[in-house]
C-alpha positions as MATLAB code, in Angstrom:
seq = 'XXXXXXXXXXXXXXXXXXXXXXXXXXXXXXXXXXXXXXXXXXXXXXXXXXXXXXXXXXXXXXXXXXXXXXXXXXXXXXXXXXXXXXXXXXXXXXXXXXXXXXXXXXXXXXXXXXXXXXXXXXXXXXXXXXXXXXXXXXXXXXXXXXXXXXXXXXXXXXXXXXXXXXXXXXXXXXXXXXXXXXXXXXXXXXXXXXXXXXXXXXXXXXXXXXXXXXXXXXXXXXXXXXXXXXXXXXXXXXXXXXXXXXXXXXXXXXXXXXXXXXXXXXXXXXXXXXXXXXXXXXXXXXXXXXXXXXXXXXXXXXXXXXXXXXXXXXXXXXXXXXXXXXXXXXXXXXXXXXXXXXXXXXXXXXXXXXXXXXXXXXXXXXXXXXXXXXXXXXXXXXXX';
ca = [
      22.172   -1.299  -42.432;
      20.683    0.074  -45.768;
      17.545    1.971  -45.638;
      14.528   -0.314  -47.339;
      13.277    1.253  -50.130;
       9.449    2.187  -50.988;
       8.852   -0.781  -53.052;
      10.859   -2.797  -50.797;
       8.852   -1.754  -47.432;
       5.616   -2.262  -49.882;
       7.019   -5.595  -51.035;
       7.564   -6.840  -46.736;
       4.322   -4.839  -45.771;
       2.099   -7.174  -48.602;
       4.086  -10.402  -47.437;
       3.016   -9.324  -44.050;
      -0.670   -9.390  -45.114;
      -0.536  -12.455  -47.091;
       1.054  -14.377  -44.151;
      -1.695  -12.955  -41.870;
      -4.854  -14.130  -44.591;
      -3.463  -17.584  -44.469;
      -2.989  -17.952  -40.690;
      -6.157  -16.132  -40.334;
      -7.788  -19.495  -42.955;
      -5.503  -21.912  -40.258;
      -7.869  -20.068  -37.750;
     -11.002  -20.672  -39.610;
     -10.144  -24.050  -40.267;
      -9.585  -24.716  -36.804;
     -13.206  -23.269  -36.307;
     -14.977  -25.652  -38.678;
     -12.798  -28.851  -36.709;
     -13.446  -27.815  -33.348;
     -17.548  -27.926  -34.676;
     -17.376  -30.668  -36.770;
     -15.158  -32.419  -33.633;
     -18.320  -31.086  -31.023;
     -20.826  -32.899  -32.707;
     -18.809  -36.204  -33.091;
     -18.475  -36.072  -29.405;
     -21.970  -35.479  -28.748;
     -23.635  -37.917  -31.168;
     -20.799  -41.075  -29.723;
     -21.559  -39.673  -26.025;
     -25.437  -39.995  -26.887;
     -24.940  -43.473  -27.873;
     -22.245  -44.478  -25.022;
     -19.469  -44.785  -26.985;
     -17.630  -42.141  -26.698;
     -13.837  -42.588  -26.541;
     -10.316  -41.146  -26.313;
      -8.600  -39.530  -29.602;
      -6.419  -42.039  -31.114;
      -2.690  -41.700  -31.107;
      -0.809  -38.086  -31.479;
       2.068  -39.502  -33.705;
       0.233  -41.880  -35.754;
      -2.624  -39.383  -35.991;
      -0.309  -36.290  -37.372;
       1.396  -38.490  -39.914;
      -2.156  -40.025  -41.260;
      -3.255  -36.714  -41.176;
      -0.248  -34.708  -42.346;
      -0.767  -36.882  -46.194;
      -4.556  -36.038  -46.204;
      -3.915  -32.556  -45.460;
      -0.870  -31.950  -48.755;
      -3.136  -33.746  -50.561;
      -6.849  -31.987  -50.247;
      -5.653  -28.759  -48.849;
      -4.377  -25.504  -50.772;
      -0.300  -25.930  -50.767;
      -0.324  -22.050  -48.976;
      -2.948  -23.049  -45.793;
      -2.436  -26.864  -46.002;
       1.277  -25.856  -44.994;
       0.437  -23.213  -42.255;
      -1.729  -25.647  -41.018;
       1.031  -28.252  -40.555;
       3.284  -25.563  -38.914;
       0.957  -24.278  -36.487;
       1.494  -25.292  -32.955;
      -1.516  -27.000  -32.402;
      -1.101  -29.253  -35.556;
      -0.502  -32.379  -33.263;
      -4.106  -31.933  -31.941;
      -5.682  -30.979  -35.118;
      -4.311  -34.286  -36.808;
      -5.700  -36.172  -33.619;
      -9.836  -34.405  -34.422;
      -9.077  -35.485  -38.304;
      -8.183  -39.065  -37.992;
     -11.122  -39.293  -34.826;
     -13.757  -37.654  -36.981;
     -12.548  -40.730  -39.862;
     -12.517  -43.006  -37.627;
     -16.139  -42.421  -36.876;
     -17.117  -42.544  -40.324;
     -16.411  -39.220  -41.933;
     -15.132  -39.135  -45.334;
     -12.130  -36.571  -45.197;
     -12.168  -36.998  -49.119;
     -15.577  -35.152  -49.064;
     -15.212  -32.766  -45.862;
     -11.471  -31.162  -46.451;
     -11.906  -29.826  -49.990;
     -14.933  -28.315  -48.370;
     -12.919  -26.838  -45.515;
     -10.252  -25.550  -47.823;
     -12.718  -23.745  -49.675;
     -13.746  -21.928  -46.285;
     -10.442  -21.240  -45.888;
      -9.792  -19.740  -49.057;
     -13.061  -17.321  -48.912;
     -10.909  -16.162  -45.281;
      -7.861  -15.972  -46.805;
      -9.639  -13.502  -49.322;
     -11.471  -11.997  -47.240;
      -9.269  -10.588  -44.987;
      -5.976   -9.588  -47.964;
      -9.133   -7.339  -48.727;
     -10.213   -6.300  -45.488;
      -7.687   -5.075  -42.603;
     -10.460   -3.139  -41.164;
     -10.318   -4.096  -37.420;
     -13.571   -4.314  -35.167;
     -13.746   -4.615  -30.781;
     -13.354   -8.047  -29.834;
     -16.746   -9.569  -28.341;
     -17.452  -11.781  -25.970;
     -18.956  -15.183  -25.585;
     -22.582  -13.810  -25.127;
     -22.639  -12.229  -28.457;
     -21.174  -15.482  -30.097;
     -23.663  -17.651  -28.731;
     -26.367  -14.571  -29.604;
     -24.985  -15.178  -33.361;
     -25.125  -19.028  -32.747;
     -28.807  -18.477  -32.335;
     -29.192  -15.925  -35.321;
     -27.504  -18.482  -37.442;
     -27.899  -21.629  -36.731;
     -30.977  -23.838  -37.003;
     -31.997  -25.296  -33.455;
     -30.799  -28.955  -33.877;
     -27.374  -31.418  -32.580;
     -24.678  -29.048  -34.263;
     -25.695  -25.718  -32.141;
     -26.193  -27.672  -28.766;
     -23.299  -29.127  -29.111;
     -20.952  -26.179  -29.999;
     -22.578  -24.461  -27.095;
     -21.860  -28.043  -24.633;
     -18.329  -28.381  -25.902;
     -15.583  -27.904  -23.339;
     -14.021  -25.674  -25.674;
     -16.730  -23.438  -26.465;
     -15.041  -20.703  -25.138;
     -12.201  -21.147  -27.221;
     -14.214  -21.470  -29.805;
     -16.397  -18.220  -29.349;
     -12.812  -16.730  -29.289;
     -12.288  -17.632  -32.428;
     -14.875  -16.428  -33.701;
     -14.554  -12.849  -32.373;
     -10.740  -12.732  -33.638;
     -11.784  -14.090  -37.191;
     -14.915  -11.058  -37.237;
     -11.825   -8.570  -35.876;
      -9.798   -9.602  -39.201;
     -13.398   -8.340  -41.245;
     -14.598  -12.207  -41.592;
     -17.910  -12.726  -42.425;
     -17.969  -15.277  -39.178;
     -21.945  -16.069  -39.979;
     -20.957  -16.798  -43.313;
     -18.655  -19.610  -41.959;
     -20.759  -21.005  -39.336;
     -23.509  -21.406  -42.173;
     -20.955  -23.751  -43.460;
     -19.407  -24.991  -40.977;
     -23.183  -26.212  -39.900;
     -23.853  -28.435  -43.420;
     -20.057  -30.130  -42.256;
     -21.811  -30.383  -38.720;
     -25.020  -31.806  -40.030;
     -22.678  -34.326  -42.234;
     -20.815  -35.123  -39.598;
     -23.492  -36.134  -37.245;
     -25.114  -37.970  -40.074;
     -21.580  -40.041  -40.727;
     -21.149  -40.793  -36.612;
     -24.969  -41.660  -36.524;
     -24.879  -44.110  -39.357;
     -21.773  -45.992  -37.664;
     -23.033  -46.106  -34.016;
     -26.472  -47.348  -35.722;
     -28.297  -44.187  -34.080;
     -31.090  -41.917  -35.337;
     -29.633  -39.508  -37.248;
     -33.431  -37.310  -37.074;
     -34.635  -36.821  -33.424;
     -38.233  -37.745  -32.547;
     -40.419  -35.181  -31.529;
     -40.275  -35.263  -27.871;
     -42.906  -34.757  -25.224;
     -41.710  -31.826  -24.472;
     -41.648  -30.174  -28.094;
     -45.366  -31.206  -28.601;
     -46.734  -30.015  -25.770;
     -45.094  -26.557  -25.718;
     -46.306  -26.550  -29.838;
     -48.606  -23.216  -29.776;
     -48.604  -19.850  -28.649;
     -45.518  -19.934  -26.762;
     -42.983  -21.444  -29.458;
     -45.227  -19.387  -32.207;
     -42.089  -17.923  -34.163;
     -39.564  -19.422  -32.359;
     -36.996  -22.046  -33.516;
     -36.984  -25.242  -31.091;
     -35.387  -28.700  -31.158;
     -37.780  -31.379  -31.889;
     -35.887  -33.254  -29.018;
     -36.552  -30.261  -26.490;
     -36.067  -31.486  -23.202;
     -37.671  -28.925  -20.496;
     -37.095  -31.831  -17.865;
     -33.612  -30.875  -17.840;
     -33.502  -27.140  -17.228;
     -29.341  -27.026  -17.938;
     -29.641  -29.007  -21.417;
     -32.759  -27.375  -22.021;
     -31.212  -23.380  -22.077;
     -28.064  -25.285  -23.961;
     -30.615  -26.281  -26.292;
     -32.010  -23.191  -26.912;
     -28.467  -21.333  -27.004;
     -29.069  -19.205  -23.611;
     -25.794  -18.988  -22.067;
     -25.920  -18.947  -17.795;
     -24.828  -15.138  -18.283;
     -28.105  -14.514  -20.574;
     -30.368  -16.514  -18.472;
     -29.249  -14.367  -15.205;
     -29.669  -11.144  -16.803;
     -32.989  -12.150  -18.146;
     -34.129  -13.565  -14.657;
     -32.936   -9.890  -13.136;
     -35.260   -7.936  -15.897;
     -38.108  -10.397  -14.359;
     -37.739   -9.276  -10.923;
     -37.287   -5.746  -12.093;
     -40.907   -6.352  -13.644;
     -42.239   -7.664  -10.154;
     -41.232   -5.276   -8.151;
     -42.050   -6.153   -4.350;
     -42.653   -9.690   -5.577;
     -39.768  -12.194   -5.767;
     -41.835  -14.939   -4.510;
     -43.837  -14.847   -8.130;
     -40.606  -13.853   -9.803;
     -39.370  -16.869   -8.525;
     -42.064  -19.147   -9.469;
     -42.238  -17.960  -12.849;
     -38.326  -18.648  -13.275;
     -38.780  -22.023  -11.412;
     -41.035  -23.141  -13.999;
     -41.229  -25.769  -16.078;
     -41.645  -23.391  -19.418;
     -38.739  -20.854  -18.326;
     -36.503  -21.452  -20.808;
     -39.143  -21.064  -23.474;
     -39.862  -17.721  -22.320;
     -36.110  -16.607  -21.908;
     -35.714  -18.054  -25.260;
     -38.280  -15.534  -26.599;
     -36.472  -12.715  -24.539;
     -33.360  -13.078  -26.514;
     -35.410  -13.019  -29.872;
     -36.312   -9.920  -28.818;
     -33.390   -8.407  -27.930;
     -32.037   -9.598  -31.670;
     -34.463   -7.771  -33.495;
     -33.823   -4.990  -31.010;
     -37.325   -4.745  -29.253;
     -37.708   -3.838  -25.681;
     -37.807   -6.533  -23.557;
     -37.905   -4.816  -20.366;
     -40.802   -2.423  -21.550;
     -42.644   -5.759  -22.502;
     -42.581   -7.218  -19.262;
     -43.465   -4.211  -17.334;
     -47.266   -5.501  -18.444;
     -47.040   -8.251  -15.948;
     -47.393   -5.637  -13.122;
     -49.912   -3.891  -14.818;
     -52.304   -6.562  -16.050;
     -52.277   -9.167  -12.527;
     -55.137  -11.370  -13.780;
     -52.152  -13.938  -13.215;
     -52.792  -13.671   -9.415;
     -56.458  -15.097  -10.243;
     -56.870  -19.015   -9.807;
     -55.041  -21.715   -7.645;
     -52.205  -21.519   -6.008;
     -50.894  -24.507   -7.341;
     -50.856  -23.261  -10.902;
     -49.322  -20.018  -10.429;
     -46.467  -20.599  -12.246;
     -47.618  -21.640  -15.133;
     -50.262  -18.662  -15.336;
     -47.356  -16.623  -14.901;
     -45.612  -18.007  -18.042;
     -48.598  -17.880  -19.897;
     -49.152  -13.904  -19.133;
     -44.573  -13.444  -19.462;
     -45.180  -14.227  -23.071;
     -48.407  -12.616  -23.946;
     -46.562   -9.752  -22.468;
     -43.692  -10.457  -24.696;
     -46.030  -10.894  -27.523;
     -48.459   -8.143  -27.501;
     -48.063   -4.744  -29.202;
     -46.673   -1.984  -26.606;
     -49.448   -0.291  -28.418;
     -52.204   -2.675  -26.951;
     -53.903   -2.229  -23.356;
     -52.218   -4.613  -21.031;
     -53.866   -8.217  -21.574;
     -55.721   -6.878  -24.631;
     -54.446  -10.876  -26.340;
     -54.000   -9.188  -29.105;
     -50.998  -11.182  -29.856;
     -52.746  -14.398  -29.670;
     -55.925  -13.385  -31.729;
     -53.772  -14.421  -35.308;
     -53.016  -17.487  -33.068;
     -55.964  -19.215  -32.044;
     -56.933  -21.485  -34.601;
     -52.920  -23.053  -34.294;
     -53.188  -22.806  -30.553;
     -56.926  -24.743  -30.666;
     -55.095  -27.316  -33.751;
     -52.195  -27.681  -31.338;
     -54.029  -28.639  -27.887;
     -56.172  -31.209  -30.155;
     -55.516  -34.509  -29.246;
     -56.237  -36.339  -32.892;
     -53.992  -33.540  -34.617;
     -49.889  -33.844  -34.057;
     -47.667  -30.325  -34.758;
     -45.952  -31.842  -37.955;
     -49.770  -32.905  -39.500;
     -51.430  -29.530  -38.769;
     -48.146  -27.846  -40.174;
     -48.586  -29.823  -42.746;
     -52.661  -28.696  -43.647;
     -50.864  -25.459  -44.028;
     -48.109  -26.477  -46.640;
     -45.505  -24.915  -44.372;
     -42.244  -26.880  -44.985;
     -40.458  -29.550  -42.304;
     -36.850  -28.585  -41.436;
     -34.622  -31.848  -39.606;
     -34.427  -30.818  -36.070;
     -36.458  -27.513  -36.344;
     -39.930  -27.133  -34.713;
     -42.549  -28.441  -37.474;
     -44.585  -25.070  -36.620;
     -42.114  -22.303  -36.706;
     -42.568  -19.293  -38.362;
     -39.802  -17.615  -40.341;
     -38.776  -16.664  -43.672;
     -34.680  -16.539  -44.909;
     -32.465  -16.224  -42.489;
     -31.312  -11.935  -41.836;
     -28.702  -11.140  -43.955;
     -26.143   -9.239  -40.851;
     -23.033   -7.550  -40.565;
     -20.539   -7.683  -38.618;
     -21.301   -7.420  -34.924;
     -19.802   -4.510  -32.524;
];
């Protein structure tokens, strides 16, 4: 066998990358579906219509035409080649059938998969593969709270999904990049499946939402449709995975030492997952949590009042806790001093969150808390 020669091993060795950029778009493609696929299931589920995926042959040789057609000739035919083709036709044709316009949403995708493809001929720099938690902690950095992040995190295939993700940041993807897209096709999409089911395709402010409006969403990102009733949905909608919600129950009763009968009533509360919500803000923005919550053993004004309302006085000092400086004396309420005239606005009964946001000019986001408090979303890199 004759020995390659330099320009020959060069020539195989830049094949070898151009093969991997396109599968690597496939796998970014398959991203975007697998979202765009989540929230059809959860908007025709919502509305009790939710059905099987239509035929595998018919599906793959609707979908094989639409594909050729709207799809770059190098990732449109990777993408037909793959394995997995059979069930990627099968989320196209559904995701039409349900009123998406794959004239509109495929061009879109194939320019996603492009920016991949580009991205990673010009990046082989290789990073640790991460796990769910820090998916869903990117989930939360990224996304707006709203239908298309609870229902990536509710999928059955989340964890393939987070997978995905991690494999696409290992190839140097900007995977927040592409989940900032792959949202607007998830906000389309659950527009499209609304407007055929006849459904509202902007929650209502629930219960819920308004009466948690104040200090302890202040800065936070909420649904509008929070629903604390349900404490499963309720973490879901807030993107706290059962891992994060464990470890931030342990740092509780690491707080309250000699006192798991309070640690247990604060994490039985109704307001939990607003406070556990706030914990993994913190941990984002790299604060310390755990030195935050050592205040609730040394400030125990908490253990003043009835019985019978103990848990919510212990959710109400958790986040001032959480809030205040590490600088300020233990239940100085320094952190809700800037607060009080929202708090006071919010507890009104003639004034509703979206009216006193209003008074201040703050802009309304679809399916974000009317009140919250934040500027342009972080610019990040990559996560290790």
């Amino acid at each position: 066998m004759a020995t390659p020669t330099p320009e020959g091993q060069a020539g195989e060795a830049f094949a070898q990358a151009a093969a991997e950029a396109v599968q690597t778009s496939v796998m970014a493609i398959r991203l975007v579906l697998a979202i765009a696929d989540a929230v059809r299931r959860q908007q025709q589920k919502r509305a009790g219509k939710e059905g099987d995926l239509p035929d595998a042959e018919k599906s793959t040789a609707q979908a094989s035409a639409e594909v050729k057609r709207l799809l770059p000739e190098d990732i449109g035919t990777a993408m037909l080649e793959s394995a997995d083709w059979p069930g990627l036709a099968q989320q196209l044709m559904a995701l039409r059938s349900a009123g998406v316009d794959l004239e509109a949403m495929l061009p879109r995708v194939g320019e996603i998969a492009v920016t991949v493809r580009d991205q990673v001929a010009a990046n082989a720099q290789q990073v640790a593969r991460e796990g769910t938690e820090e998916w869903a902690r990117a989930l939360r950095e990224t996304l707006p709270a709203g239908p298309v992040r609870e229902a990536i995190l509710s999928s059955p295939k989340w964890p393939e999904i987070a997978a995905t993700m991690a494999k696409l940041d290992k190839h140097g993807v900007d995977v927040r990049a592409i989940l900032a897209s792959a949202h607007e096709e998830g906000v389309g999409v659950d527009q499209a499946v609304a407007k055929v089911l006849g459904a509202a395709q902007v929650p209502t402010t629930s219960r819920d939402a308004k009466l948690s409006y104040g200090p302890l969403t202040i800065g936070l990102d909420i649904p509008r449709d929070l629903d604390l009733g349900d404490r499963e949905q309720a973490l879901r909608q807030l993107a706290i995975l059962p891992s994060e919600n464990q470890k931030f129950a342990s740092m509780v009763r690491d707080a309250l030492p000699g006192r798991e009968r309070e640690a247990g009533l604060l994490m039985s509360a109704r307001h939990w997952p607003l406070i556990a919500y706030r914990m993994a803000d913190m941990e984002s923005k790299g604060q310390p949590v755990a030195a935050h919550l050592a205040r609730l053993s040394q400030d125990t004004d908490w253990l003043l009042g009835p019985p019978s309302q103990m848990g919510m006085r212990l959710i109400q000092a958790a986040n001032a806790a959480l809030r205040e400086p590490l600088g300020a004396p233990a239940g100085s309420g320094e952190s809700t001093r800037e607060v009080n005239s929202t708090a006071a606005r919010s507890t009104s009964p003639s004034v509703a969150p979206a009216k006193a946001a209003a008074r201040s000019a703050a802009p309304v986001i679809p399916g974000v808390a009317a009140h919250r408090q934040a500027g342009p979303a972080a610019q990040r890199g990559r996560t290790r």
